[in-house]
N, C-alpha and C positions, 0 to 999 in steps of 0.2 A: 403507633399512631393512636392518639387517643380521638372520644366521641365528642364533640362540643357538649357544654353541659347546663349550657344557660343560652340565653336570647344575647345576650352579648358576647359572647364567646363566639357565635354563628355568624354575626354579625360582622364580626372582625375579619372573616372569612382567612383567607391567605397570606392577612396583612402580617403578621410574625414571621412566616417564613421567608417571607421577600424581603422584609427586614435585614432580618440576619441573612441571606442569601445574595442578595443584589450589589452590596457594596462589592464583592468578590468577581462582579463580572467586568468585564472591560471593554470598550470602544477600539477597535485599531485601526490605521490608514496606515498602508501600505503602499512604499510607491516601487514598479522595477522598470527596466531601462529596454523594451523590446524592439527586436530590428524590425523591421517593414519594407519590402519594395514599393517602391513608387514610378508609377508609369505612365505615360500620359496616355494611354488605351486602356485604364484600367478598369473605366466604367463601360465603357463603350463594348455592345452586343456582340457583335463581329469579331474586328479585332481585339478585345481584351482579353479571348479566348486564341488566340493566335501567340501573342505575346503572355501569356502567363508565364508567370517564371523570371520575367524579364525588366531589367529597369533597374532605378538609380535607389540602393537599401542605404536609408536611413534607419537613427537610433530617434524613439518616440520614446517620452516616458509616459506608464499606463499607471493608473492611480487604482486602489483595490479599499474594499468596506469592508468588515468583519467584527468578530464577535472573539475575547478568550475567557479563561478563567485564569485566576491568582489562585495558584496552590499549596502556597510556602508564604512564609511572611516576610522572607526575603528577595520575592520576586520569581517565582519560578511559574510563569504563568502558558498554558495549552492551548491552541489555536489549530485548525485545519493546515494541510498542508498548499494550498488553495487559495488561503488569504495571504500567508507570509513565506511558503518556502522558497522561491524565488526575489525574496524583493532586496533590493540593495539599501533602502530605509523604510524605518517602524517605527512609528511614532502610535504609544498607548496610553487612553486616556480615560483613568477614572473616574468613578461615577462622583466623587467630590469633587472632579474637577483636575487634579492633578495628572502631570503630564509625565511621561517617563520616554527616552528611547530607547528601544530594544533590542536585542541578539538572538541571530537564532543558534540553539546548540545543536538541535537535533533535527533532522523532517525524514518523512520518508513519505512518497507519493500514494505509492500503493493503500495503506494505510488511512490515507491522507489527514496524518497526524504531525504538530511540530511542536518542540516547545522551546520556548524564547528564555531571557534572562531579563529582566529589568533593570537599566543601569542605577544604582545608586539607593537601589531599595531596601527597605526594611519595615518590618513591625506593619505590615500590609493587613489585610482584612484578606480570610485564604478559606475556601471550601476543603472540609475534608472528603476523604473519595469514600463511598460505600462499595462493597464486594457485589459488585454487579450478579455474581451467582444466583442472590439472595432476592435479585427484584422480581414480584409475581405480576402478569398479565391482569390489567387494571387496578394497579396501585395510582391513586394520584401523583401525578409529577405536572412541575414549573417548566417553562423555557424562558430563559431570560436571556435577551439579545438586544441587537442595533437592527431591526427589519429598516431597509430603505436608508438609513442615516436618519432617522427622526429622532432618536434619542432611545434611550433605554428601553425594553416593553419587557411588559411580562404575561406570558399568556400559559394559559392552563387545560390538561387534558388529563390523560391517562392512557399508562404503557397498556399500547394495542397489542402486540406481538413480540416475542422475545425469537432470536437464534435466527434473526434474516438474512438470510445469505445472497452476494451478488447482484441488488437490488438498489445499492447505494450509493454504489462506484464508479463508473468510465471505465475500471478494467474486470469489473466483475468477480471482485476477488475479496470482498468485506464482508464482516461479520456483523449485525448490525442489534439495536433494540430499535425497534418501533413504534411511535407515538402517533396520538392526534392532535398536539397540542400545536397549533398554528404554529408554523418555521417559515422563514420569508428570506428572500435575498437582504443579506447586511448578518441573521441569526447565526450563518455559520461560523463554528468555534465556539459559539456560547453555550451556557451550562443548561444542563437538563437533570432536574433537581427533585427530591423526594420529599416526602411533607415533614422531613424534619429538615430538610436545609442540607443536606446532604449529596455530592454528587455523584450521578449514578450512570454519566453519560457526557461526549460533547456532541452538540448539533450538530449535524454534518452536510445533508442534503433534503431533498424531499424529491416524492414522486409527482409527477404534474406533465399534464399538456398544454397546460394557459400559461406556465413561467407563475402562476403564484399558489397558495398553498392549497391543498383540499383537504389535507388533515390527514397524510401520510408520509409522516417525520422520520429519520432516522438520525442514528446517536451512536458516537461509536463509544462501547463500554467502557466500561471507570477500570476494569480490571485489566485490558490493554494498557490504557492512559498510564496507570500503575510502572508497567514494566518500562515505556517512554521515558516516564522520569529518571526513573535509576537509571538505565542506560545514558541518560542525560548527565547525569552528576555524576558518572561513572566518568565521563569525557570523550562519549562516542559522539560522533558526526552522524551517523547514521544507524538506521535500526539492525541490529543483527538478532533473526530469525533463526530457531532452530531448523537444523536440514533435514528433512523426510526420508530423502532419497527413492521414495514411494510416487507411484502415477497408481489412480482411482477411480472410482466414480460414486456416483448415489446409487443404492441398489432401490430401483423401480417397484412398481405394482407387477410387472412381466416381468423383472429378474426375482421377484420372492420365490414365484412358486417352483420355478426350476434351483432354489439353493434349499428350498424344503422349509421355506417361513412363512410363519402365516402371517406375518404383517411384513412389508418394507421397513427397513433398519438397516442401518450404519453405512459406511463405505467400503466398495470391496478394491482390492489391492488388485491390480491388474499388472506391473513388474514395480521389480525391487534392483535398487543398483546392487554392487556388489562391494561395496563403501557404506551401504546405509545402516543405519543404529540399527530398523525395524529387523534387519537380515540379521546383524549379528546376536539380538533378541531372540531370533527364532522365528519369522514371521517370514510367510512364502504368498508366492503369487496366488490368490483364488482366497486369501484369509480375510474377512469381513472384520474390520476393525467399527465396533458401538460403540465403545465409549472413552475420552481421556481423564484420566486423576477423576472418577463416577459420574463425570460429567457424558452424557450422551452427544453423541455425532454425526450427523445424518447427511453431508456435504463433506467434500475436500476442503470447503471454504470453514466449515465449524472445527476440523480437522487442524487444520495450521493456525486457526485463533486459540485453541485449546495448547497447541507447542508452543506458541508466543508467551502468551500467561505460563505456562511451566519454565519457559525461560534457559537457555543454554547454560549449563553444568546443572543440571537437576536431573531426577530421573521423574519418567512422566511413567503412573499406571494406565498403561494400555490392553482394552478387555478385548479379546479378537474372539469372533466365532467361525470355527472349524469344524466339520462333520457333525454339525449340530450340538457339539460340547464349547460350553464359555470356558475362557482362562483368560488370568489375567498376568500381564507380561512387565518388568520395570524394563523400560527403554530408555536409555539415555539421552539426551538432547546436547545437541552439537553441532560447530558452525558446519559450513559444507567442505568434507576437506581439501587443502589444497594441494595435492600430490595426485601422479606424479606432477615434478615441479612444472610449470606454466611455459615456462622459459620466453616469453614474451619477445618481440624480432621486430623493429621497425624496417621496412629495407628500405638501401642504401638508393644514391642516385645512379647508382650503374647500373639498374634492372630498370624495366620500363613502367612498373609498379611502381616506384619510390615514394615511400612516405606512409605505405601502407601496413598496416601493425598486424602480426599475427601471433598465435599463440596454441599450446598445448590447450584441449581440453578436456579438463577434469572436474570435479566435483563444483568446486569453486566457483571455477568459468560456468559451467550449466549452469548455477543459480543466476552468478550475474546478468549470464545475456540470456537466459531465459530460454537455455537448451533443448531439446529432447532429451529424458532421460538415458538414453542408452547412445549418443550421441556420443564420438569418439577422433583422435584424428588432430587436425590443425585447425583453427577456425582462425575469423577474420576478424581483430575484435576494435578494430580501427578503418576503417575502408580509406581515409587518407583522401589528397585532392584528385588523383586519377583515377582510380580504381571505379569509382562510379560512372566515370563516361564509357567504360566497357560495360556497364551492367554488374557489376559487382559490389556486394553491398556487406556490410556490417552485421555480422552473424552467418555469413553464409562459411560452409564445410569445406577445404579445398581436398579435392581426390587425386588431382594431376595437372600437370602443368607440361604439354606437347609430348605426352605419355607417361613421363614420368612421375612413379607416386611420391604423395607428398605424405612423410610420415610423421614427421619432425619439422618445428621452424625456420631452422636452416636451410629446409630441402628447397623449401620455396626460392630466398635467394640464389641459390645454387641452380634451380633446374631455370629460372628467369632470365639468367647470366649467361648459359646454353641456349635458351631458346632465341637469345637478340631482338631482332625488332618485328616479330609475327610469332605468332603461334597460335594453340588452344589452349584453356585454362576449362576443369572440371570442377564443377561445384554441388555439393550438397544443399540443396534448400528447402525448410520447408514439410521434407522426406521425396523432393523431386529431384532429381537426378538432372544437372543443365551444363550446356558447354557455352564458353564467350570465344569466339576470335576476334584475336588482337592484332593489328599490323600498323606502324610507325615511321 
């Protein structure tokens, strides 16, 4: 960054990098198709709490505002998953005016990153990404977006905080950069940009109890965004995360002085599956993992942003502290494995369950539905149209069925088949131990 150097130079303020930055951003409306019941107590105090639940479910279409970036010249443009990853049409529309419809390739919620395709595009006007490592706490940066559906805006601050964790999310699980630079409903997926026109971030949320901005932005980094793409043009549907196979925490001001540190730092390992990269590294329960590839980590959440950016088939340096001595360990990054195999079981309509999907669970399955790490056994990974009027739900662990254990997929059909038209069914949930009786 250079100093202005004249009264017109100062003058011109921002006006070169909006320049060259602006044309690269883009307008989207999104439209998707969502059910709704409709009930004629729906408003009403009394009974519309009586009948909840209940009534004639139509399909409404829900229209959506948002913000992306052009990152290729061929249309490869990044949007929140928020704006477009459910919507059934995308219609995006340049700041010249041109219109394009769009695809999406890739989304993932979590993340809440997507990136679309532009039909028919070329020779675009496209931000290049900067290595978001390299941004320091009060560098000047741009937000340029669609606040409200007004039109273009571009407003300016500087990155307040870097390494925000959990703060930006609905599921508490994002890595974020932090700005003041005003972000409004309509900015998200828009670009958050360095004083050379550079991207180093997309808009994603804000903190707020009025619904509009106080000047506490967040962005999720250019060096994610980075891995989105490939993974994009690679021809995944979806983000694939390296697997940890690790459960953590942040080590505290109260856990330093009992691990012998004079300051809080990094995350301590509390288990290891017996499938995970970190174990066959070398790395055991009670290990304080600081830093990945020199990058420090002081959350589970800066933890799996650090294995996303190293990306599956890489090896990540990982610095763990043990008995007070550093090492630094190469751990391999890999999907979650699927073995043993899943063996996946819809049952039939001759048990009283029918239609309900189960499965081994393994590595795989824990990432999917979002296991316990040490979780093992049959799970439920379909609950199907009967199973929830017993109370039975989508992730829960089956133990037994009218005594009999369930160890395997098939045990289920089989001990269901036995049981006939009553029984108990045991279930894991949770780490609570619950029984359902059934009778037909």
């Amino acid at each position: 960054m250079q100093v202005p150097a004249s009264q017109a130079q100062i003058s011109m303020g921002f006006t070169p990098v909006v320049e060259q930055s602006a044309p690269a951003v883009v307008n989207i409306y999104a439209k998707r198709v969502v059910a709704e019941q409709v009930s004629p107590f729906m408003n009403d105090p009394f009974f519309g709490s009586i009948f909840r639940g209940q009534g004639q479910v139509r399909q409404r279409v829900q229209n959506s505002l948002g913000s992306g970036v052009i990152l290729s010249g061929d249309g490869i443009v990044v949007s929140n998953f928020h704006v477009v990853g459910d919507a059934t049409e995308i219609r995006v529309v340049l700041r010249d005016r041109r219109e394009f419809n769009a695809k999406v390739l890739l989304a993932d919620e979590e993340a809440d990153l997507a990136i679309m395709q532009l039909d028919g595009a070329a020779d675009l006007p496209h931000l290049d990404l900067r290595n978001s490592d390299e941004v320091a706490v009060g560098e000047l940066v741009l937000a340029i977006g669609n606040p409200f559906g007004v039109g273009q805006t571009v407003s300016s601050g500087i990155v307040s905080g870097l390494a925000r964790s959990g703060v930006g999310g609905d599921g508490g699980r994002g890595y974020f950069l932090q700005t003041d630079a005003p972000i409004n409903p309509g900015n998200s997926g828009g670009a958050l940009v360095d004083i050379n026109g550079r991207l180093i971030g997309v808009n994603t949320s804000i903190l707020t109890r009025s619904g509009g901005s106080n000047g506490i932005g967040f962005a999720i980094p250019a060096n994610l965004v980075e891995r989105f793409v490939e993974q994009a043009r690679e021809g995944q549907t979806t983000f694939q995360r390296p697997w940890a196979g690790v459960t953590g925490q942040a080590v505290d001001f109260d856990m330093a002085g009992g691990l012998g540190l004079s300051v809080p730092e990094g995350v301590i390992l509390s288990s290891i599956h017996a499938e995970s990269p970190f174990a066959e590294a070398g790395f055991e329960a009670g290990d304080i993992v600081v830093a990945v590839d020199d990058q420090p980590v002081n959350t589970p959440q800066e933890m799996v942003f650090r294995m996303s950016v190293a990306g599956i088939g890489e090896k990540a340096q990982v610095t763990r502290l043990r008995d007070g001595q550093r090492e630094t360990l190469a751990v391999q990054m890999i999907a979650p494995p699927d073995r043993p195999a899943r063996e996946e079981t819809t049952l039939s309509r001759r048990v009283v369950l029918a239609g309900m999907t189960v499965a081994n669970v393994n590595p795989a399955v824990i990432a999917e539905m979002d296991l316990p790490l040490d979780a093992s056994g049959v799970v439920i990974t379909d609950a199907g149209p009967i199973a929830p009027r017993l109370g039975l739900q989508t992730g829960d662990i089956l133990l037994g069925i009218n005594g009999a254990d369930i160890r395997e997929p098939k045990d289920a059909e089989s001990a269901l088949r036995d049981a006939g038209r009553s029984g108990i069914i045991e279930v894991l949930r949770a780490g609570r131990r619950m029984a359902f009786r059934f009778r037909v």
